[in-house]
LUMZA-187030 format. One record per residue: residue number from 1; x, y, z of N, C-alpha, C in turn; residue in one letter. Coordinates in Angstrom, 3 decimals. Layout:
BEGIN
{n=NUM, npx=X, npy=Y, npz=Z, capx=X, capy=Y, capz=Z, cpx=X, cpy=Y, cpz=Z, res=a} $
...
END
This chain:
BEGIN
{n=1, npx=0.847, npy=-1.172, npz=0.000, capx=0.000, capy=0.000, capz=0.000, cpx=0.894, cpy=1.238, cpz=0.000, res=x} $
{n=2, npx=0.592, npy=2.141, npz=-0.190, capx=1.013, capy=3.801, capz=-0.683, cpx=0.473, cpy=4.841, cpz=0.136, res=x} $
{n=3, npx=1.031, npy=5.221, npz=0.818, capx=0.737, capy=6.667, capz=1.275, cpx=0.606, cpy=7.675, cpz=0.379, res=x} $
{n=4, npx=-1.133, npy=8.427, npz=0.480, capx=-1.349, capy=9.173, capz=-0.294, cpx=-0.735, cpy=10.268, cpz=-0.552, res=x} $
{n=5, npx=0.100, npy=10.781, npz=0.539, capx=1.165, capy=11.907, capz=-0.071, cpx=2.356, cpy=11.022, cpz=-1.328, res=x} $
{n=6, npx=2.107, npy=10.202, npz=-1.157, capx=3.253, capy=9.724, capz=-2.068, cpx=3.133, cpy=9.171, cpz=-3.622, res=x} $
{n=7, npx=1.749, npy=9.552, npz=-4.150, capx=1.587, capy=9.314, capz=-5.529, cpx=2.254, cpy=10.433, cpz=-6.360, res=x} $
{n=8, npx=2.280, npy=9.328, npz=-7.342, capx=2.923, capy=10.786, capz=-8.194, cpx=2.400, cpy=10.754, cpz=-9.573, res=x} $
{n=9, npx=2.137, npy=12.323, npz=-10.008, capx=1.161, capy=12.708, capz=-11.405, cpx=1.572, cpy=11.863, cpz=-12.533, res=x} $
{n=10, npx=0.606, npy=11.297, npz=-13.216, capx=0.720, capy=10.334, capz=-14.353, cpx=1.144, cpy=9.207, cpz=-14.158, res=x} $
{n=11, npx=1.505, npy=8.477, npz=-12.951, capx=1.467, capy=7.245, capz=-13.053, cpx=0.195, cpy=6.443, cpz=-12.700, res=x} $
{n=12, npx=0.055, npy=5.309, npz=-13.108, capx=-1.012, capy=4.189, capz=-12.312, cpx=-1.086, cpy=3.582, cpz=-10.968, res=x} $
{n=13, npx=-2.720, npy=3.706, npz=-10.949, capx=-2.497, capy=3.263, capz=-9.605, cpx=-3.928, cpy=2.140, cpz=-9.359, res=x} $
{n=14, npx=-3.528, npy=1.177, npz=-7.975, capx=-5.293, capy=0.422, capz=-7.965, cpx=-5.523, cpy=1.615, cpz=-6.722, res=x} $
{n=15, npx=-7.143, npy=1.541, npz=-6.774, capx=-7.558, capy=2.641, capz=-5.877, cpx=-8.631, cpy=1.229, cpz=-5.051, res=x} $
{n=16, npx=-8.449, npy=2.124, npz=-4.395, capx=-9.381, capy=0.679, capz=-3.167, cpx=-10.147, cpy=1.416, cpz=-1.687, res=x} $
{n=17, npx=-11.524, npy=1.765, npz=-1.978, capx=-11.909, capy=2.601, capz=-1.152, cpx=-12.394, cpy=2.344, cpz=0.165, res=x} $
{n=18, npx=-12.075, npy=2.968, npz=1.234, capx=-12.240, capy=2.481, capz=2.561, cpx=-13.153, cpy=2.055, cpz=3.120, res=x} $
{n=19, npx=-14.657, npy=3.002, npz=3.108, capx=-16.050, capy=3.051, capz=2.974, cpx=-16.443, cpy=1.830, cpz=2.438, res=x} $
{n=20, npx=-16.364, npy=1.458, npz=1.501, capx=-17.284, capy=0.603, capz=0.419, cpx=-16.376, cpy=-0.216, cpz=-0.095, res=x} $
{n=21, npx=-15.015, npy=-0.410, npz=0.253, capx=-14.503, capy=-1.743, capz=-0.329, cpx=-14.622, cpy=-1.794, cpz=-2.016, res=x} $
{n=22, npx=-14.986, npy=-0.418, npz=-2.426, capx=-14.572, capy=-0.444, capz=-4.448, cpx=-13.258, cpy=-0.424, cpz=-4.351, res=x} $
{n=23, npx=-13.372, npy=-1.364, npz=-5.494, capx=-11.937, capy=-1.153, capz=-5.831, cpx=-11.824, cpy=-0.946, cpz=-7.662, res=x} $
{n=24, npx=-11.208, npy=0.276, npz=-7.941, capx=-10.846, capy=0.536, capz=-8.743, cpx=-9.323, cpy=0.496, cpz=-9.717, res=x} $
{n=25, npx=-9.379, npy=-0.216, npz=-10.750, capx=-8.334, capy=-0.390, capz=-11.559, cpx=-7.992, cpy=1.002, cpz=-12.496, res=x} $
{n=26, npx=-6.702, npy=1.255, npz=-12.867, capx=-5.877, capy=1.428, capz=-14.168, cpx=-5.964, cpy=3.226, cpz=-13.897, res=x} $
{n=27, npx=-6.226, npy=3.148, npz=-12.690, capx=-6.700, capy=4.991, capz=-12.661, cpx=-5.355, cpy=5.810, cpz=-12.177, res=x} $
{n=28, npx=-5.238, npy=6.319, npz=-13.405, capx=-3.764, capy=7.432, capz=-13.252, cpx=-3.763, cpy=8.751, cpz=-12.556, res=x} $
{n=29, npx=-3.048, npy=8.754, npz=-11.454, capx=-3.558, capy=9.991, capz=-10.129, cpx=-2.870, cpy=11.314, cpz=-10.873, res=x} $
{n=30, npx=-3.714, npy=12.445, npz=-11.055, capx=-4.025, capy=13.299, capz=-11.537, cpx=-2.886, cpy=14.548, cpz=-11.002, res=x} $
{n=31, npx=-3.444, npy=15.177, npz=-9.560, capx=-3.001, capy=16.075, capz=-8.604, cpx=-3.999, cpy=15.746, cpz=-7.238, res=x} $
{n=32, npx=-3.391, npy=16.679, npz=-6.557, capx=-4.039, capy=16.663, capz=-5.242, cpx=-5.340, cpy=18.490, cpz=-5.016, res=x} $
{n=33, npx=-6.055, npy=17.820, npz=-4.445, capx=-6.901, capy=19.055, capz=-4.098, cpx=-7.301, cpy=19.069, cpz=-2.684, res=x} $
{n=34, npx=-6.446, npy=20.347, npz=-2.235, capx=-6.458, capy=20.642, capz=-0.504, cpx=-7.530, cpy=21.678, cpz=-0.280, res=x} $
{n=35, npx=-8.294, npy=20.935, npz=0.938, capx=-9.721, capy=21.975, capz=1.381, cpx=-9.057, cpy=22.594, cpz=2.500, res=x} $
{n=36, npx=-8.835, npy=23.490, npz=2.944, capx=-9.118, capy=23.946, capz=4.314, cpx=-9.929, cpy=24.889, cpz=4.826, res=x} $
{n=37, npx=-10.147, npy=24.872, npz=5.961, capx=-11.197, capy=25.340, capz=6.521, cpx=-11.357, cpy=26.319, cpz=7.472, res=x} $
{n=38, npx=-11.800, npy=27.212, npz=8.380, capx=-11.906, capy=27.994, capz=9.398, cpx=-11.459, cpy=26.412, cpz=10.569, res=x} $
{n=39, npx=-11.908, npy=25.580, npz=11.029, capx=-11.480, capy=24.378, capz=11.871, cpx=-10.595, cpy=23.726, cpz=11.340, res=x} $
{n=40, npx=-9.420, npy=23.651, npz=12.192, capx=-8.212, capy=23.098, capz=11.665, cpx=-8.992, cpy=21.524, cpz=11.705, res=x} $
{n=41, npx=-10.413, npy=20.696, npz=12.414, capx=-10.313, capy=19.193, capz=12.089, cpx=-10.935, cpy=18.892, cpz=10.716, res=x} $
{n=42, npx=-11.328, npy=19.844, npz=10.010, capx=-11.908, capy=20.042, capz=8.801, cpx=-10.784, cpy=19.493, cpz=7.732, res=x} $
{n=43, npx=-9.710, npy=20.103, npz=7.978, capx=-8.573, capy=20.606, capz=6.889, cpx=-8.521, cpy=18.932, cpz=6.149, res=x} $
{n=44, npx=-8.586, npy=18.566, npz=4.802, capx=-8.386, capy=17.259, capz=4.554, cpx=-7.989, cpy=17.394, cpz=2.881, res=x} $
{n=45, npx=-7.416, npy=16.255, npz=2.445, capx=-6.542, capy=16.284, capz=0.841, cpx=-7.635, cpy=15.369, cpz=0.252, res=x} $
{n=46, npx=-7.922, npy=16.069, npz=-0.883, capx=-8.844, capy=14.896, capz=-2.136, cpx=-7.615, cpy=14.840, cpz=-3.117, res=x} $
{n=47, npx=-7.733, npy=13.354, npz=-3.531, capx=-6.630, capy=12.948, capz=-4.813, cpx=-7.865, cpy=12.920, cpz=-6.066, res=x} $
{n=48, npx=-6.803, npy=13.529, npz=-6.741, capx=-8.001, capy=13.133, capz=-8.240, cpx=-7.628, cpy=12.315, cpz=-9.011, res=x} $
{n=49, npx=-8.302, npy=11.863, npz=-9.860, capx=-7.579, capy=10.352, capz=-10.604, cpx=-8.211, cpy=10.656, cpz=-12.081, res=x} $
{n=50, npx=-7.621, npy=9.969, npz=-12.816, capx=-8.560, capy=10.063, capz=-14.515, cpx=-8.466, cpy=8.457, cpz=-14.709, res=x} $
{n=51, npx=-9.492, npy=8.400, npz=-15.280, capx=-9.303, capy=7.052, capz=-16.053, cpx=-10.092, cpy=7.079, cpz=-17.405, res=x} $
{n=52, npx=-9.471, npy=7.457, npz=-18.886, capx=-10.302, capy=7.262, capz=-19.676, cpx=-10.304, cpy=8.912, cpz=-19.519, res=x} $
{n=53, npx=-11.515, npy=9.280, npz=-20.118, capx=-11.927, capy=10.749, capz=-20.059, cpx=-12.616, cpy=11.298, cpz=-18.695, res=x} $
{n=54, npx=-12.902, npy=10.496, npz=-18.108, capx=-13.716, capy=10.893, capz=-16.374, cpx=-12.507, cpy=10.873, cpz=-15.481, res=x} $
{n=55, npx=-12.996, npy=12.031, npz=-14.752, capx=-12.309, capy=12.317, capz=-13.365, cpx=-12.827, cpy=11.524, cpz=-12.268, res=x} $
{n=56, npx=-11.823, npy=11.224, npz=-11.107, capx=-12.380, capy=10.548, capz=-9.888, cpx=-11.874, cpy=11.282, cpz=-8.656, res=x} $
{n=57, npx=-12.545, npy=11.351, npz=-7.628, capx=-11.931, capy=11.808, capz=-6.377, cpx=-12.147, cpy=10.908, cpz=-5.163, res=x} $
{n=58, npx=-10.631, npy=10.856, npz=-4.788, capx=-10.371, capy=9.817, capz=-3.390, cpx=-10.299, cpy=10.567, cpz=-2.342, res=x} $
{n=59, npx=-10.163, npy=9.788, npz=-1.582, capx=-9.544, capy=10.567, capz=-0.368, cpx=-8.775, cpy=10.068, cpz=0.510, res=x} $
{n=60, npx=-8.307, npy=10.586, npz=1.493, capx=-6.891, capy=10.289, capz=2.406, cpx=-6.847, cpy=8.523, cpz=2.880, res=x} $
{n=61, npx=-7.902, npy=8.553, npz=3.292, capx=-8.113, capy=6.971, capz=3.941, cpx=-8.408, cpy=6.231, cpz=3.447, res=x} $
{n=62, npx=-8.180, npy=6.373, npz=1.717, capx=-8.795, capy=5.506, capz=0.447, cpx=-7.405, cpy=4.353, cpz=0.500, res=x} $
{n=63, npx=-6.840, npy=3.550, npz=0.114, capx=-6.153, capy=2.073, capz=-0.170, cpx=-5.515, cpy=2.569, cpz=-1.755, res=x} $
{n=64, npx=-4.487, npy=2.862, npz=-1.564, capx=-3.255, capy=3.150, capz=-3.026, cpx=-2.134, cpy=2.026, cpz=-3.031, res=x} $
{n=65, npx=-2.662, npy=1.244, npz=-4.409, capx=-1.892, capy=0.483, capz=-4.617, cpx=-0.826, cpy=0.698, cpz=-6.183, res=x} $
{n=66, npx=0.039, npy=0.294, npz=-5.802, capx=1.142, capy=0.440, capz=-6.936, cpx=1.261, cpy=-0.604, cpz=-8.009, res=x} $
{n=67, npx=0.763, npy=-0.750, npz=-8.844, capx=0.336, capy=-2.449, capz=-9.829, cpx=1.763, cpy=-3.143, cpz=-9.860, res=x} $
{n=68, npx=2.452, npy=-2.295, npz=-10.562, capx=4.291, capy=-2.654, capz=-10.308, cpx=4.772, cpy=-3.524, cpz=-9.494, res=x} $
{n=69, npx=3.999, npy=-2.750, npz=-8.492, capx=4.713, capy=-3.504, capz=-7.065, cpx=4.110, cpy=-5.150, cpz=-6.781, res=x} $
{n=70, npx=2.947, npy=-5.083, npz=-7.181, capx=2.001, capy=-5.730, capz=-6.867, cpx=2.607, cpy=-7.480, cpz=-7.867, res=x} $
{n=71, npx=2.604, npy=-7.023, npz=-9.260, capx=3.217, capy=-7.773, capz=-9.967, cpx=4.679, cpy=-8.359, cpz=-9.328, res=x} $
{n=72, npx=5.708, npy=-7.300, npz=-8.966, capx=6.783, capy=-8.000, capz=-8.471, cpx=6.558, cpy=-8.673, cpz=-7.442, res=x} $
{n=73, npx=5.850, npy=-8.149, npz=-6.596, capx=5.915, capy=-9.341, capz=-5.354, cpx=5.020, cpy=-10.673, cpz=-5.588, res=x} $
{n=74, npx=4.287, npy=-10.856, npz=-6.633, capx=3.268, capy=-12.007, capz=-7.192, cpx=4.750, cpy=-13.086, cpz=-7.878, res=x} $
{n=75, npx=5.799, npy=-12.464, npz=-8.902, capx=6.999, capy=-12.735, capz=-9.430, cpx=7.630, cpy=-13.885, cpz=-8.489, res=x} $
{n=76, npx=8.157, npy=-12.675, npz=-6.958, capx=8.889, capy=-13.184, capz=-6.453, cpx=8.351, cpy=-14.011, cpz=-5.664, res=x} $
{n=77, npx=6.736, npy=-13.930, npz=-4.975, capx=6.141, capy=-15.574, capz=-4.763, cpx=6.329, cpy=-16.498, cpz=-5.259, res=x} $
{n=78, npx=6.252, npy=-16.205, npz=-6.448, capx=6.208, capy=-17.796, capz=-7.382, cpx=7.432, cpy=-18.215, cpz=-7.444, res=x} $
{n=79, npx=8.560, npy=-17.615, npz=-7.651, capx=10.231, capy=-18.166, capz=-7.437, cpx=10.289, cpy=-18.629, cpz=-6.021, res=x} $
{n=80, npx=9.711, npy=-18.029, npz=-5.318, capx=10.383, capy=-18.712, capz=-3.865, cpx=9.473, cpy=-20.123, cpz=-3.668, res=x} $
{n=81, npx=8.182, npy=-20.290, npz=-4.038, capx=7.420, capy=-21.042, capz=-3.966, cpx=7.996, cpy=-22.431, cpz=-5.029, res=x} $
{n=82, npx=8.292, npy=-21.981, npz=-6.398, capx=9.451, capy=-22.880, capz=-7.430, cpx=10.414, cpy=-23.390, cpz=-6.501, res=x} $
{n=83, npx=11.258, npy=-22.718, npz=-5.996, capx=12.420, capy=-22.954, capz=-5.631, cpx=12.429, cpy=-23.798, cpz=-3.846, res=x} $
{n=84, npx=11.110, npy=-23.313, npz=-3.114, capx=10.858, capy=-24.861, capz=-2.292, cpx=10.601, cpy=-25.900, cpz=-2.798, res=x} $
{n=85, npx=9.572, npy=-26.317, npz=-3.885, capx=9.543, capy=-27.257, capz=-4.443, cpx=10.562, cpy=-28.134, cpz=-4.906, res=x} $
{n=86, npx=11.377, npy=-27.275, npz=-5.485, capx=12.456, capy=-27.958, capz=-5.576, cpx=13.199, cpy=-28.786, cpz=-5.064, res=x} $
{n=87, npx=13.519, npy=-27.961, npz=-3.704, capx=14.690, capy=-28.152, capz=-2.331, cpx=13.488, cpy=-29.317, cpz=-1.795, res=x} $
{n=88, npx=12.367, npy=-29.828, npz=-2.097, capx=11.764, capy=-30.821, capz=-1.255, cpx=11.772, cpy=-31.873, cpz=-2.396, res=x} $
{n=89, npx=11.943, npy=-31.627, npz=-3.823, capx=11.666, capy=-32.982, capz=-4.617, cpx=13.687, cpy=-33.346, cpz=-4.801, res=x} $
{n=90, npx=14.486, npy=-32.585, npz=-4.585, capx=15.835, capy=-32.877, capz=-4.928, cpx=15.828, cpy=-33.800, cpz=-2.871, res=x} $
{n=91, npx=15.581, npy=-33.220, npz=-1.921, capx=15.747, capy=-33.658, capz=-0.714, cpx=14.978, cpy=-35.633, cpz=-0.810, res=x} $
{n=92, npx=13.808, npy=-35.500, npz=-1.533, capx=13.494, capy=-37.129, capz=-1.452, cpx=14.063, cpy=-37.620, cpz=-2.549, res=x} $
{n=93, npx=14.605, npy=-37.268, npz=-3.643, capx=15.669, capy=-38.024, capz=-4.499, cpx=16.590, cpy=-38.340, cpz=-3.544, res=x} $
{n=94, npx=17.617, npy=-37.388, npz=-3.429, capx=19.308, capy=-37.454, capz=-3.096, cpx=19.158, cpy=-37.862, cpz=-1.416, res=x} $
{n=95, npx=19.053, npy=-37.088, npz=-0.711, capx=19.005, capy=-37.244, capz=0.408, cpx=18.355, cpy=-36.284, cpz=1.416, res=x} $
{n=96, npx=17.720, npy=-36.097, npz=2.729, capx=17.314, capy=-35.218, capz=3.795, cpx=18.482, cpy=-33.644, cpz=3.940, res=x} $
{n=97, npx=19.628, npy=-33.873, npz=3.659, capx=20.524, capy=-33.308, capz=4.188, cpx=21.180, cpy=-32.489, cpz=3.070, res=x} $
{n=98, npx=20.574, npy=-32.391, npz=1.593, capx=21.027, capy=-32.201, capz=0.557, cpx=21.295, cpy=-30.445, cpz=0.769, res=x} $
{n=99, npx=21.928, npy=-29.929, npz=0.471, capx=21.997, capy=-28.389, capz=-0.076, cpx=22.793, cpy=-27.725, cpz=-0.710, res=x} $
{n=100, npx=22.086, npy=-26.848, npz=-1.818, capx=22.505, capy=-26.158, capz=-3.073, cpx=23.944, cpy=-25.308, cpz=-2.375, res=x} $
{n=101, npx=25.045, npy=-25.592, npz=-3.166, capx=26.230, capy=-25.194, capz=-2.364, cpx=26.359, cpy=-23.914, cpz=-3.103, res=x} $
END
């Protein structure tokens, strides 16, 4: 997950909303739009997003995901998950005690 200060204009992002559990794909975060108010508990950041020709607006406690990221760590599951398999089908061939030197 992503801290919403930390998107940055024109890249992609999954949006995943706090409230209602939408989750939105492929939406490229726009800029930020800051309200403030006469009450400093007012003061709060809307992110805007485009996807396509429509605008979207999130907000602070919305779920920012990085697809990138998301993909690499799916990558590096599956290698580490390959690579036990392995170390357990080479261990009942060769022996209990076997390891990749």
């Amino acid at each position: 997950m992503i801290h919403f200060m930390d998107l940055v204009p024109g890249k992609e992002y999954y949006v995943q909303t706090f409230d209602t559990g939408e989750y939105f794909k492929g939406m490229k975060f726009h800029d930020y739009q800051e309200h403030n108010s006469s009450r400093p508990l007012y003061d709060f950041v809307n992110m805007i997003f485009q996807r396509t020709t429509y605008f979207y607006l999130f907000y602070e406690d919305d779920y920012y995901y990085d697809p990138e990221k998301i993909k690499e760590n799916a990558q590096k599951a599956r290698q580490q998950m390959e690579q036990r398999s392995l170390d357990m089908i080479l261990k009942k061939l060769v022996n209990d005690d076997f390891q990749w030197s």
